[in-house]
VMD Tcl script that draws the C-alpha trace (Angstrom):
set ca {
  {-25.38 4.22 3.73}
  {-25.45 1.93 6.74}
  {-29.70 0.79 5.67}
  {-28.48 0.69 2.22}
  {-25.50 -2.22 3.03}
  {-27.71 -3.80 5.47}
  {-30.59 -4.60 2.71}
  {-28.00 -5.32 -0.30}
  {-26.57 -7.68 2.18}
  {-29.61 -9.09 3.44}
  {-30.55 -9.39 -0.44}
  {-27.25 -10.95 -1.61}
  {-27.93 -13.74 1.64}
  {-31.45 -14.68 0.79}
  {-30.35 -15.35 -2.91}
  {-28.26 -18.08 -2.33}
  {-30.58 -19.64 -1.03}
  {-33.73 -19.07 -3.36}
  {-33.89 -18.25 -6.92}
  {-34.75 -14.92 -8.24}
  {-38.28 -14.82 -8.55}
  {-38.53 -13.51 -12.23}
  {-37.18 -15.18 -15.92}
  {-37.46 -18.85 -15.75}
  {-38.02 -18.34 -12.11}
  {-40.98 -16.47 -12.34}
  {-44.06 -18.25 -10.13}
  {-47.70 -17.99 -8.34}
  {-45.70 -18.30 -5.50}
  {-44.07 -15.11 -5.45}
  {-47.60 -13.28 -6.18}
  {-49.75 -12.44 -9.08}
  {-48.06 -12.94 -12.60}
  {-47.56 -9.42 -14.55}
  {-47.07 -9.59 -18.39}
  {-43.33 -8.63 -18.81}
  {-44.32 -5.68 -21.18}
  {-46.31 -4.11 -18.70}
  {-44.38 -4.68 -16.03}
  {-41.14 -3.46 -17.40}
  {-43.06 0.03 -18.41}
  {-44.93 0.12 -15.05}
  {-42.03 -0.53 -12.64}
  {-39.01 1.55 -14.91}
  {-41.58 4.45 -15.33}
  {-40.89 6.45 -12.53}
  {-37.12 6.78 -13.11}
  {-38.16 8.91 -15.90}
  {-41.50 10.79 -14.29}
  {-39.89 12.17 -11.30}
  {-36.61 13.38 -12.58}
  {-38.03 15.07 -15.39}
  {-40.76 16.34 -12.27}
  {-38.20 17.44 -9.97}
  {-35.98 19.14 -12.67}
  {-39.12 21.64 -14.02}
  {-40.60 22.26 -10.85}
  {-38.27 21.95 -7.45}
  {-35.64 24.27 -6.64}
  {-32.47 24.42 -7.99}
  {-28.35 25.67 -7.14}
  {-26.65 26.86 -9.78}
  {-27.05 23.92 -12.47}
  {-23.58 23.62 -14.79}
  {-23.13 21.44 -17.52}
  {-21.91 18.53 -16.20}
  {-25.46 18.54 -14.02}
  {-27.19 18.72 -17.20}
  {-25.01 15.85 -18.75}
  {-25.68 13.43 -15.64}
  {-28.80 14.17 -15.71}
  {-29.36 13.37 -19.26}
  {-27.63 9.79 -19.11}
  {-29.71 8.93 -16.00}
  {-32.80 9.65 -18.02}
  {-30.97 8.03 -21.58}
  {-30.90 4.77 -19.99}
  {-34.01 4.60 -17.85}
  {-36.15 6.19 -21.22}
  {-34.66 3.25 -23.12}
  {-35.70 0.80 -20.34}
  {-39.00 1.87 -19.63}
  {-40.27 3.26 -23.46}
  {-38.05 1.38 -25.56}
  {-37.22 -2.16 -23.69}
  {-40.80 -3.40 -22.94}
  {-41.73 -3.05 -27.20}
  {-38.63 -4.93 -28.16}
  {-39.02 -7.75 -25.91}
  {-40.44 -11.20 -27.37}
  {-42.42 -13.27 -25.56}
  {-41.06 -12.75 -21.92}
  {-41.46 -14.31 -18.74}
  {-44.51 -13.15 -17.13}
  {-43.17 -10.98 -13.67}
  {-44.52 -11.73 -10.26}
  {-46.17 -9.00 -8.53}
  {-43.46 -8.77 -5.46}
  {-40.24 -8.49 -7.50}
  {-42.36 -5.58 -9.59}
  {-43.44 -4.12 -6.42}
  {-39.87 -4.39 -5.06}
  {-38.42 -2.83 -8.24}
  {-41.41 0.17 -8.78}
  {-40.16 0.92 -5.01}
  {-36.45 1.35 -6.09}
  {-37.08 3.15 -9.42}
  {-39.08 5.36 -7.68}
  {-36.66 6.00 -4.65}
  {-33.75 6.12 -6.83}
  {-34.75 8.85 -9.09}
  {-35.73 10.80 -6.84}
  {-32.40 10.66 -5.18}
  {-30.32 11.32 -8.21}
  {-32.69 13.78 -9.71}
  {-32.72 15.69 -6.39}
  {-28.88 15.04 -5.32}
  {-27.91 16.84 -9.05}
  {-30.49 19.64 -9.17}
  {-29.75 20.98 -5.78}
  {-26.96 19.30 -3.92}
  {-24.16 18.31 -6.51}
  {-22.06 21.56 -7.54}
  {-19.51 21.43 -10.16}
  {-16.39 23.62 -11.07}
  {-16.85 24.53 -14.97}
  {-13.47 22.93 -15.32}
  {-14.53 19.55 -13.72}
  {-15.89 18.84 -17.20}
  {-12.05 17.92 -18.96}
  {-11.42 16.47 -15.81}
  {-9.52 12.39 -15.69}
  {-12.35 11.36 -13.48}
  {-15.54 13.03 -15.06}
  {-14.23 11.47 -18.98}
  {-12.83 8.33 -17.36}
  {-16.80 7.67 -16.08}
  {-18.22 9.40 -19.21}
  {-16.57 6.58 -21.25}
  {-17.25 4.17 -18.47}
  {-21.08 4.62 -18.54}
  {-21.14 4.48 -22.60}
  {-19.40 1.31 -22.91}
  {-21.86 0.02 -20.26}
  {-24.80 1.08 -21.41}
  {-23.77 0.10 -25.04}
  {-22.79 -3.99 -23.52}
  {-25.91 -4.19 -22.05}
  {-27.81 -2.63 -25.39}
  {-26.42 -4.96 -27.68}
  {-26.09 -7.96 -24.92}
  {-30.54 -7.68 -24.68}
  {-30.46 -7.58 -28.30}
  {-28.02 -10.87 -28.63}
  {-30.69 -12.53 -26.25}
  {-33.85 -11.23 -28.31}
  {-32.09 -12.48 -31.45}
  {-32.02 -16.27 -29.59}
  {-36.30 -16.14 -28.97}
  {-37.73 -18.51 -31.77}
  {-41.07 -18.25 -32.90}
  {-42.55 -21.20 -30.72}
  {-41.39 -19.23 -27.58}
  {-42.28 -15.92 -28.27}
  {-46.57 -16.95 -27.28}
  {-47.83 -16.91 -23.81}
  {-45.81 -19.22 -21.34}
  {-47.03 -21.59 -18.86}
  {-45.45 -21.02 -15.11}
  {-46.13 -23.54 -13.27}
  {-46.93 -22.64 -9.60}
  {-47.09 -25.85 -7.40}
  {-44.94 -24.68 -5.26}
  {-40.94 -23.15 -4.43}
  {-39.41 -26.51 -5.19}
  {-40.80 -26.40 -9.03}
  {-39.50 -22.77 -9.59}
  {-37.24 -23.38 -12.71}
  {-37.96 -26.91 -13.57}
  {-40.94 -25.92 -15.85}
  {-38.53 -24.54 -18.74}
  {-35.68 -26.96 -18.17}
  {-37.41 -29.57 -20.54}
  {-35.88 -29.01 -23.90}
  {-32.54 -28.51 -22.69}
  {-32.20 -32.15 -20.42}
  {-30.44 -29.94 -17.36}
  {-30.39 -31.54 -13.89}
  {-31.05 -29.36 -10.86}
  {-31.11 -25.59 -12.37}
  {-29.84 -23.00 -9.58}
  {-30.11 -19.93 -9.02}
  {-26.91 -19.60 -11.22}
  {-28.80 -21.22 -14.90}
  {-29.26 -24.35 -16.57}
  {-26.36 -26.26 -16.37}
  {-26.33 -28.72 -19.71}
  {-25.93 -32.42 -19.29}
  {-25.24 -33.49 -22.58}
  {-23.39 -32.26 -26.06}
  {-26.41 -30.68 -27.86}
  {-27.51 -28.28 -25.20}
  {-24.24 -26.97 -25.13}
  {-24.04 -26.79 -28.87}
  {-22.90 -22.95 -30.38}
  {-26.37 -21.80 -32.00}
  {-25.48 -18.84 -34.33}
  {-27.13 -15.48 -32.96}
  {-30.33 -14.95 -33.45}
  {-31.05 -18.35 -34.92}
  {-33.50 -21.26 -33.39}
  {-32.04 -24.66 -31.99}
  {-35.82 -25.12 -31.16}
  {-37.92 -24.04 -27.79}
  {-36.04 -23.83 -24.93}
  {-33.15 -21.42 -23.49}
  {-29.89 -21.55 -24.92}
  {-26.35 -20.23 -24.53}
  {-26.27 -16.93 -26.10}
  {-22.64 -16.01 -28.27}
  {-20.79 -12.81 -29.77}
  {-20.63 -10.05 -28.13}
  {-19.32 -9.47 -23.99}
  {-20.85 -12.85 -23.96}
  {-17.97 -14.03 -25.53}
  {-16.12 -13.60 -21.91}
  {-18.85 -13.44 -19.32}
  {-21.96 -15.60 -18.92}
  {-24.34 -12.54 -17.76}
  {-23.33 -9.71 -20.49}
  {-26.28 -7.78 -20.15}
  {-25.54 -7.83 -16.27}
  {-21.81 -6.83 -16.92}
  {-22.86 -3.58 -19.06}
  {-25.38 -2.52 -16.29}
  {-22.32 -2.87 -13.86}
  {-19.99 -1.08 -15.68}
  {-22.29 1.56 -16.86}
  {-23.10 2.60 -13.24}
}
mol new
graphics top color blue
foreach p $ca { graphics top sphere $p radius 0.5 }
foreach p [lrange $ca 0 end-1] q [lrange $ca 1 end] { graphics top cylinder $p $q radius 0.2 }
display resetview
């Protein structure tokens, strides 16, 4: 626990005061540039290999079904984000190789942790399944998972065809991380945070899943309705 707080924390620092290196961020600068298809299946991939490993061929307690049920979300979600996700997505952001790296690390750490923590450490009373806590987090993680399902198809829906080709990062340096795809939408100084529009039209409501032209735009319906990061919000909820 202590390692864990100390590198979310170390993380959450070094964030505020450079961008995250993927999306609109994405440059030379933070390594080699991975197409986003590939490196969505590459780096999600082992969420799904070494649970499914781990359950048919390591030792188990005496599995109930609430084991089997946590189990089977774990792999629901990380099946839809390593098999499913990288198909539907049009024309992302190439990835740089050390955020993939970085996230092929935690995928890989983190199923075998859950994988291994139900199969032979977790032990639930029969009864535990009617429980207030085990329902209140069933219906927890299915709203989640469902905000961040339909908040990745809201932002799909807002690709037009001139942006769904191969992108251009530029990689001159940190300082022009971001800039590059700020030129349709006349935004000054883009954090960390997003473009920030600087006049009427960039702000404009653009009906889902129609084109205001290239560019990023402010995505509508949905959680997105009441938070700016939706498909962030469902991942938060849902675990």
């Amino acid at each position: 626990m202590g390692f864990s707080f100390r590198y979310f924390l170390a993380v959450y620092i070094t964030l505020h005061f450079l961008p995250s290196a993927y999306g609109r961020y994405a440059s030379r600068a933070f390594g080699i540039l991975i197409p986003a298809r590939i490196a969505w299946f590459l780096q999600d991939l082992p969420a799904v290999i070494i649970p499914l490993y781990i359950f048919f061929n390591c030792e188990h307690t005496q599995l109930h079904l609430i084991n089997y049920i946590l189990l089977g979300l774990f792999l629901v979600s990380y099946i839809q984000r390593a098999l499913i996700y990288p198909i539907l997505i049009k024309g992302g952001k190439p990835m740089p190789s050390i955020p993939f790296l970085g996230a092929l690390a935690y995928n890989c750490l983190n199923g075998y942790v859950q994988s291994r923590y139900l199969t032979r450490f977790a032990y639930y009373v029969p009864m535990e399944i009617i429980s207030v806590h085990f329902l209140a987090g069933l219906v927890m993680f299915v709203l989640g998972i469902g905000i961040n399902w339909q908040s990745d198809a809201i932002l799909r829906g807002l690709r037009s065809p001139l942006s769904r080709g191969s992108v251009e990062v530029e990689a001159t340096s940190a300082n022009s991380i971001g800039r590059v795809f700020d030129q349709d939408l006349g935004v000054d100084g883009a954090g960390p945070g997003g473009p920030m529009p600087t006049n009427h039209t960039s702000a404009s409501r653009t009906p889902v899943g129609q084109s205001a032209g290239a560019g990023y735009k402010i995505p509508y319906g949905g959680m997105f309705e009441f938070v700016s990061c939706a498909n962030f919000f469902g991942e938060i909820v849902e675990w």
